[in-house]
C-alpha positions in Angstrom: 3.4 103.1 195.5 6.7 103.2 193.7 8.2 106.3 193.6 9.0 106.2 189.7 6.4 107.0 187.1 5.7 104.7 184.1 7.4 106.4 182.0 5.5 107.7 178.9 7.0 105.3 176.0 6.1 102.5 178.6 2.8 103.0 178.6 1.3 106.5 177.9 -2.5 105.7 179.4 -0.6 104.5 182.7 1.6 107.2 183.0 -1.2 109.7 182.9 -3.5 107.9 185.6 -0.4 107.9 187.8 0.3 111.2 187.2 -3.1 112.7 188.1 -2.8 110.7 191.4 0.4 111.0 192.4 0.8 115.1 191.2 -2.5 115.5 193.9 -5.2 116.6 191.0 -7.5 114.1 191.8 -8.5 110.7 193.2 -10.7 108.1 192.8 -14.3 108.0 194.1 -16.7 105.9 196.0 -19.4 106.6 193.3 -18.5 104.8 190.2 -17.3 107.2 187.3 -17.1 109.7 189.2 -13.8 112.0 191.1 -13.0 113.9 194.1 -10.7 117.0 192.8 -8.2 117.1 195.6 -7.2 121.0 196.6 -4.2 121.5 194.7 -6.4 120.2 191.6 -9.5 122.6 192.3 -7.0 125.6 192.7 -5.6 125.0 189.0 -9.3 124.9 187.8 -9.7 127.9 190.1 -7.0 129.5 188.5 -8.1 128.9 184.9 -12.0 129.5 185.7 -11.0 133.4 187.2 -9.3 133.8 184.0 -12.1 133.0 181.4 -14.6 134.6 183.8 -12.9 137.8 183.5 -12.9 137.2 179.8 -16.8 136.5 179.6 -17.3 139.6 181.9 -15.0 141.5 179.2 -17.0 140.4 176.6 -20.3 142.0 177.9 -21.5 138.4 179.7 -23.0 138.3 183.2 -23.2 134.9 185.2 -26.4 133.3 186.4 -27.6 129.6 188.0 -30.3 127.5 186.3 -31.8 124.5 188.1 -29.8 121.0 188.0 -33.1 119.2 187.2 -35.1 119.6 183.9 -38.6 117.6 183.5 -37.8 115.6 181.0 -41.4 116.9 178.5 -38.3 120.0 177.5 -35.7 117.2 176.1 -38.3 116.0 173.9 -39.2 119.5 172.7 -36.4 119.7 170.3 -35.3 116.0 168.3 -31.9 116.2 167.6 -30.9 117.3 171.0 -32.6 114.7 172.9 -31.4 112.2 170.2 -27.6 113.2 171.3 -27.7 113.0 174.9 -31.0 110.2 175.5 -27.9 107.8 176.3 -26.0 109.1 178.5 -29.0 110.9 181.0 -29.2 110.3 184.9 -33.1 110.2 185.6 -34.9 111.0 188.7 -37.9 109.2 189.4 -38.8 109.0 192.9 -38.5 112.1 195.8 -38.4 109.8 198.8 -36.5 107.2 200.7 -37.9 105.1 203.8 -37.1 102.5 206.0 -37.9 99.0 204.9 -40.7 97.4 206.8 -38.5 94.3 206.4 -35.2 95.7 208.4 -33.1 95.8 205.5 -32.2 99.0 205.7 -33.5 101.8 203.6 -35.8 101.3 200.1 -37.5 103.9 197.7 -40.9 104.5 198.5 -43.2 103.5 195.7 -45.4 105.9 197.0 -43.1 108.8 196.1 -42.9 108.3 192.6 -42.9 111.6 190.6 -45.6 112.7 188.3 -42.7 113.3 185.7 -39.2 112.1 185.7 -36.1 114.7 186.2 -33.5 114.7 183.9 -29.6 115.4 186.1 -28.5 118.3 184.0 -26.4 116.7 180.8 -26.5 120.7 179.3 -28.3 123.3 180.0 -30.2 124.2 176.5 -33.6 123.1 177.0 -34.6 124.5 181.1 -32.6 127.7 179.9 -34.6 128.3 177.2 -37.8 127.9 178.6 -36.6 130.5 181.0 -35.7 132.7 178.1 -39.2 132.5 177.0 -40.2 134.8 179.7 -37.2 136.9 179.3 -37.4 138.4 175.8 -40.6 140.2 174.5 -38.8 143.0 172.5 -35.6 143.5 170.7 -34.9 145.8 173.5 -34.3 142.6 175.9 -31.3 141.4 172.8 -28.8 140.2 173.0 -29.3 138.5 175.9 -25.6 136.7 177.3 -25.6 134.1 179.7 -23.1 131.9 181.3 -23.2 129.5 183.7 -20.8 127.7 186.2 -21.9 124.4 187.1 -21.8 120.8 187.1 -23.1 118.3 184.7 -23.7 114.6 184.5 -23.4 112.5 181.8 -23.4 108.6 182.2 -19.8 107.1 181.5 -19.1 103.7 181.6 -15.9 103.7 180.6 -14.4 107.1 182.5 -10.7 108.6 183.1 -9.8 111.0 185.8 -10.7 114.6 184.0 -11.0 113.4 180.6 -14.3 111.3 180.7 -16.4 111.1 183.8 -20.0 110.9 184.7 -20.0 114.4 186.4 -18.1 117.1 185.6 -17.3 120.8 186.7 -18.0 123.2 183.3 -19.3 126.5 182.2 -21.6 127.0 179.6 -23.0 130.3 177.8 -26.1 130.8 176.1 -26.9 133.6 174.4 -30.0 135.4 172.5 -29.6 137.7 169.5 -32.3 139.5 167.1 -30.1 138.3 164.0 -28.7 135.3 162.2 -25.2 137.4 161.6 -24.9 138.9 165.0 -25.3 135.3 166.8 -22.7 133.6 164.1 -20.2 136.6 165.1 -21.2 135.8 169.1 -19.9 132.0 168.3 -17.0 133.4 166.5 -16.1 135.1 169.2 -16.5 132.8 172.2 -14.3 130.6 170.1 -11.4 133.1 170.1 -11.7 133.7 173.6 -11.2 129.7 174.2 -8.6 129.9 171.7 -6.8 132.8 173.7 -7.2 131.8 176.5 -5.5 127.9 175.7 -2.6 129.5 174.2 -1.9 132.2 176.4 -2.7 130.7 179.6 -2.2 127.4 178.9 0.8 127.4 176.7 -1.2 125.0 174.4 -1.6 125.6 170.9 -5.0 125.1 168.8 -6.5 124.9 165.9 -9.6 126.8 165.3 -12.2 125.2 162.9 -15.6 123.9 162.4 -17.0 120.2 163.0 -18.2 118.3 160.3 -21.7 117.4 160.4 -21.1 114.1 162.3 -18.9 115.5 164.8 -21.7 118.8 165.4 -23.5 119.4 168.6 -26.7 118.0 169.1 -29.2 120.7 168.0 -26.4 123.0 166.7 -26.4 124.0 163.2 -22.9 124.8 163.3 -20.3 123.7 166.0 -16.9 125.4 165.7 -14.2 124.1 168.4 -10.4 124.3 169.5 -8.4 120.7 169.0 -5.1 120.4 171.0 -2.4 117.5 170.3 -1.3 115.5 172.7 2.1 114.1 173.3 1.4 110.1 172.4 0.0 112.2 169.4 -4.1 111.5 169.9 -6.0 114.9 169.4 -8.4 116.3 172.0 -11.4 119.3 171.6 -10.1 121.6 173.9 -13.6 123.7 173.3 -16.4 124.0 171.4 -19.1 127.2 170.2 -21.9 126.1 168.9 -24.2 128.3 166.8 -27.3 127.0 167.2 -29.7 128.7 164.5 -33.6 129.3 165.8 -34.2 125.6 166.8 -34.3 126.1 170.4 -36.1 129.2 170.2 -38.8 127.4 167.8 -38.5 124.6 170.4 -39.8 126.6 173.0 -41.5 129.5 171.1 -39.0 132.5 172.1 -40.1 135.4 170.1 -39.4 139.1 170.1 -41.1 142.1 168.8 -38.7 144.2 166.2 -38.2 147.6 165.7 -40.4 147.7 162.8 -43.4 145.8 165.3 -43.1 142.4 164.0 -42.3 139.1 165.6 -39.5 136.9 165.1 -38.1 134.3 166.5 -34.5 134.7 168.4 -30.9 133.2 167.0 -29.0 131.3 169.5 -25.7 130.3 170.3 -24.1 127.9 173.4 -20.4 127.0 174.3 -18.6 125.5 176.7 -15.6 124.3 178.2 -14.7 122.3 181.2 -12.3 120.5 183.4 -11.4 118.4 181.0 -8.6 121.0 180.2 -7.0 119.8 183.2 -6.6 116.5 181.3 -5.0 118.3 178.2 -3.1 120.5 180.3 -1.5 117.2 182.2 -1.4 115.3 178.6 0.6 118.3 176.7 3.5 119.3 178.6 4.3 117.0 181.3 7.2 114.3 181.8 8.1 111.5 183.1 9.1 113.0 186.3 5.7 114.7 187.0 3.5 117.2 186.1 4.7 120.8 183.9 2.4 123.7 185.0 2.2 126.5 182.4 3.0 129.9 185.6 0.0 131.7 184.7 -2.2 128.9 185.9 0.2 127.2 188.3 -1.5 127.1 191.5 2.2 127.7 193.0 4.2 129.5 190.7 7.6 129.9 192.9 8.5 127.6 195.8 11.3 127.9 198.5 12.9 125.3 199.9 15.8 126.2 202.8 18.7 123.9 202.7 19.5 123.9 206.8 22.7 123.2 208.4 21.5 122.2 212.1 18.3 123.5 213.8 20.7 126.8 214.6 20.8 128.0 211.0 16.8 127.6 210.7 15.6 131.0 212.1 18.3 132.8 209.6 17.8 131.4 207.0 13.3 131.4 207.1 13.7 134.8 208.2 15.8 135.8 204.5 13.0 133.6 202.8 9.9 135.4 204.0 11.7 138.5 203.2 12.8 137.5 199.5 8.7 135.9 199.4 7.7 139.1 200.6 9.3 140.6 197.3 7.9 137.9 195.0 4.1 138.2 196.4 4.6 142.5 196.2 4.6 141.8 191.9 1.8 139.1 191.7 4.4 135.9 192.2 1.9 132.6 193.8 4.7 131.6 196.4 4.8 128.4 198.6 7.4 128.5 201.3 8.6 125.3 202.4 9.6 125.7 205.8 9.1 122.3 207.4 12.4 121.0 208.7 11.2 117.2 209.2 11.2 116.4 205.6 14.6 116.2 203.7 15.6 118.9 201.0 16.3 116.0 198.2 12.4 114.7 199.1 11.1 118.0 198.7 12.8 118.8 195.4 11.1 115.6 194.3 7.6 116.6 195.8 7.5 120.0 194.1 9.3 118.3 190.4 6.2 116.4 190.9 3.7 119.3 191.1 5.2 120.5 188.5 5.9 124.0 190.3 7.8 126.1 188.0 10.5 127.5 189.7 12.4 126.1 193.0 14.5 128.1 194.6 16.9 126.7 197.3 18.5 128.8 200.4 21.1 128.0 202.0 23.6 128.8 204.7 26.4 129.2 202.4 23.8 130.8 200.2 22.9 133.5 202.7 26.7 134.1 203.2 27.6 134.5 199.0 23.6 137.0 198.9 22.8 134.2 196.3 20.2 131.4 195.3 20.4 128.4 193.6 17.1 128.3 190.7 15.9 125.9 189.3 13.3 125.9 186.2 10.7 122.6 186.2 10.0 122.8 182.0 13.8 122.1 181.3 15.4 121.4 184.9 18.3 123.6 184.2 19.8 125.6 187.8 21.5 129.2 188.2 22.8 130.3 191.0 21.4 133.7 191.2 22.3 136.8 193.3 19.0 137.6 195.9 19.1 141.5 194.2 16.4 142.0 191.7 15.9 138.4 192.8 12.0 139.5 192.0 12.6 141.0 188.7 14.8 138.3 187.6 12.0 135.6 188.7 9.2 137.4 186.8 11.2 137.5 183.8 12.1 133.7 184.1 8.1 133.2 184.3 7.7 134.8 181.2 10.3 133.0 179.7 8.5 129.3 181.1 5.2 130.3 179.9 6.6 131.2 176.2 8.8 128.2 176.1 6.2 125.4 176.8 4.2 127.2 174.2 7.1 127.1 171.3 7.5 123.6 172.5 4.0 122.4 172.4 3.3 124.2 168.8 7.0 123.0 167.4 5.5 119.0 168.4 2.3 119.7 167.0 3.6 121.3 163.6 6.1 118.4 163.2 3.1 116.0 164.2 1.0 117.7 161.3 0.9 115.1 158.0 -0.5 115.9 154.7 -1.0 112.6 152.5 -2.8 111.9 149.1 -3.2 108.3 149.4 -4.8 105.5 151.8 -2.2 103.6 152.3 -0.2 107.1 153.4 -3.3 107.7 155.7 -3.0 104.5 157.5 0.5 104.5 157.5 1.1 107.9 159.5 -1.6 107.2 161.7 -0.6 103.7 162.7 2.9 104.9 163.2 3.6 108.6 163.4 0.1 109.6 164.7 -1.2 113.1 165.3 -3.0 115.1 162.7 -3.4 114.0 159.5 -4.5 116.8 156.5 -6.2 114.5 153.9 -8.7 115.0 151.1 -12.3 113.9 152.0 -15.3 113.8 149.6 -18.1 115.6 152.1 -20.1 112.8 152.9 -20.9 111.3 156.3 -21.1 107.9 154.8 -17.4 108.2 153.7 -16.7 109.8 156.8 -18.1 106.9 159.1 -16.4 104.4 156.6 -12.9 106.1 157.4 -14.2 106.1 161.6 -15.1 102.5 160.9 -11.5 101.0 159.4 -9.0 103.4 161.6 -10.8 104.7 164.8 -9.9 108.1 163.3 -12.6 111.4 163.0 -12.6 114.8 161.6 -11.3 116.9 164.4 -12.6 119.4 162.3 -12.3 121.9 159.0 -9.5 124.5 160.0 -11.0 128.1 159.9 -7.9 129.1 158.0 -7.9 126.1 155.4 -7.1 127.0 151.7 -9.1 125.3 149.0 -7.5 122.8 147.3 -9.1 120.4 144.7 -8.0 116.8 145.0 -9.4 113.5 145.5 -10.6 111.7 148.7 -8.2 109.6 150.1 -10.8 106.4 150.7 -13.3 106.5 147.3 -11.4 108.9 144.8 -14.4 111.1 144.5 -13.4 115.1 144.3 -12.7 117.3 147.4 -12.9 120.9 147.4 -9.9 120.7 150.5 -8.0 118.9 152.9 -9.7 118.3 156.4 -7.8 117.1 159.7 -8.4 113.6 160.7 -7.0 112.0 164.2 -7.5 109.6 166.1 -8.7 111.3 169.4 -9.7 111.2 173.7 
């Protein structure tokens, strides 16, 4: 393997692929469409998943486990959920194997054929709710906040490590409340935590908004979502909450007695996010040289690497970098120490610039004479040469500052990446050559919607929560338009 990315501006889809490889995310797997996340992949997931459970748990959520199978009688039960997901469903049909009476090898027993097929999980809606059926009786047992950690499959044919593959790690919440208002503000909610938790942990700025009603959730009445811009300027849905009305509850007859002794029917909402953010984590703020970890999700946040002058100066110099570690891990600080001699210092820079580690700091002989450290900063490679007191306050600082700066960056590229045009020819223009997100006029149906899909691969990533109304006319037939929606083309 060549020890040079594709760069980017070569070929963006390339570089990515390589990236996710060669940074040790992922790799390819024997089962078609699907990955093996390699350790230093799952322990960024890790990282982000111990965040956003801390933020269900603060939000009043608990986590439970629902089967992976769900006869497939509960898809049918409710139409427009089965309609979105009929395609892409892994069915089981048979529950033993044996050995052929032929000797080639082993062969499904026709004999073992299920009195009903299994459905792999593709979401969890349908087997929770008939759970929730025996649940909730009374208002008492509302609201009712669920989440779940788990896997899901959904068949790909066309799949990319993290962004799109047939089985995927995810979490997904599903909640019960006695009123249309109270499960609206539940969806609101979730979505600011996603939101939060992208920009403050991921450095990634969103936008909050609603889908259209092409774009919604199977089943949903309302799907509200975070979209992230990448940097060859295609969008991505970081999230989505989906309010979800009474259909499932009707779907599955989940009723609840009221205060005032009557029965109702409970309001739901679901959302969900997944690894997938990996992908837009890798796709937003890395270069050509590797991969640019946000520190507060950085599986290894500060690495040391000890510059040694002959195998005399090696007991020294590990000794004064377990003591400076020491320091580091006292305030929090994920620290790697690099204390292999066989490997060169130069390779090792490379490795780490690779991993996208935040901050390297090198230790030398002459170092340990001057009581300083050379630093170096992975999200604009600039070095200091830093004296080792208050090395740890100085380095937590410098976090802070890493974590705030890929932020600014990320937002300053998708601000300057954010077009508003009046015309067609405008539209077609900044999305063939400036790309990113395009604020246009649309007249509010989905046949003009799907016409504009049709001619530019581009959708409505969604209707900003914050948008202003502005009259105007759509950009394709000229009919009136209350305001401007976002278009991109997206992952």
């Amino acid at each position: 393997m060549s020890k040079t990315l594709t760069t980017r501006k070569q070929d963006y889809s390339q570089w990515y692929n390589e990236l996710i490889l060669r940074g040790g995310l992922a790799d390819h797997s024997a089962v078609r469409g699907c990955m093996v996340i390699k350790p230093y992949g799952y322990a960024l997931w890790e990282n982000m998943r111990d965040v956003l459970d801390r933020m269900f748990k603060e939000t009043g959520h608990q986590n439970a486990y629902f089967p992976l199978f769900i006869p497939k009688s509960f898809l049918s039960k409710e139409a427009a959920h089965v309609d979105g997901f009929a395609k892409e469903c892994a069915v089981v049909t048979h529950y033993r194997l044996k050995n052929d009476p032929n000797g080639k090898g082993i062969i499904v027993d026709p004999e073992a054929k299920l009195e009903e097929e299994l459905i792999v999980r593709p979401t969890s809606e349908t087997i929770i709710w008939s759970t929730y059926k025996n649940w909730i009786q009374s208002y008492r047992d509302l609201p009712l906040l669920i989440n779940q950690w788990a896997n899901v499959v959904r068949w790909e044919m066309r799949t990319r490590l993290f962004l799109r593959t047939a089985e995927f790690l995810w979490q997904e919440g599903h909640t019960a409340h006695a009123s249309k208002q109270e499960a609206i503000e539940e969806t609101e909610r979730m979505l600011e935590v996603y939101a939060t938790f992208a920009e403050e942990f991921m450095a990634l700025p969103v936008i909050r908004g609603i889908k259209s009603p092409n774009e919604r959730f199977a089943g949903a009445e309302e799907t509200y979502c975070i979209e992230a811009l990448m940097q060859d300027g295609k969008a991505l849905q970081a999230g989505t909450s989906h309010f979800l009305g009474q259909n499932f509850a009707k779907a599955f007859d989940v009723k609840f007695s009221t205060k005032d002794n009557t029965e109702e029917y409970v309001w739901a909402t679901s959302w969900g996010v997944s690894t997938r953010l990996i992908g837009a984590l890798v796709m937003a703020h890395s270069d050509d040289e590797g991969l640019v970890l946000p520190p507060k999700i950085a599986p290894v946040q500060v690495v040391f690497v000890p510059i040694y002058k002959g195998p005399d100066s090696k007991p020294a110099i590990d000794a004064k970098i377990k003591e400076l570690a020491k320091q580091l891990q006292a305030r929090g600080v994920r620290v790697k120490m690099d204390l292999d001699d066989a490997a060169r210092p130069g390779w090792k820079f490379a490795e780490y610039e690779m991993q996208g580690v935040p901050i390297r700091i090198a230790l030398g002989a002459r170092d340990m004479e001057n009581n300083q450290v050379e630093v170096a900063r992975r999200d604009t490679k600039e070095k200091q040469v830093w004296s080792m007191d208050q090395l740890d306050t100085q380095v937590v600082d410098l976090l802070s500052t890493i974590q705030q700066n890929l932020f600014d960056r990320a937002k300053l590229f998708r601000d300057t990446m954010t077009t508003e045009v009046n015309t067609w020819d405008e539209f077609v223009d900044v999305l063939d050559n400036k790309t990113g997100f395009v604020a246009a006029h649309w007249d509010g149906t989905p046949e003009t919607e799907e016409k504009i899909k049709e001619l530019t691969k581009a959708t409505i990533r969604c209707i900003p929560l914050d948008n202003k109304l502005e009259a105007g006319t759509c950009i394709l037939t000229g009919n009136p338009s209350k305001q401007r929606v976002l278009f991109a083309r997206a992952y």
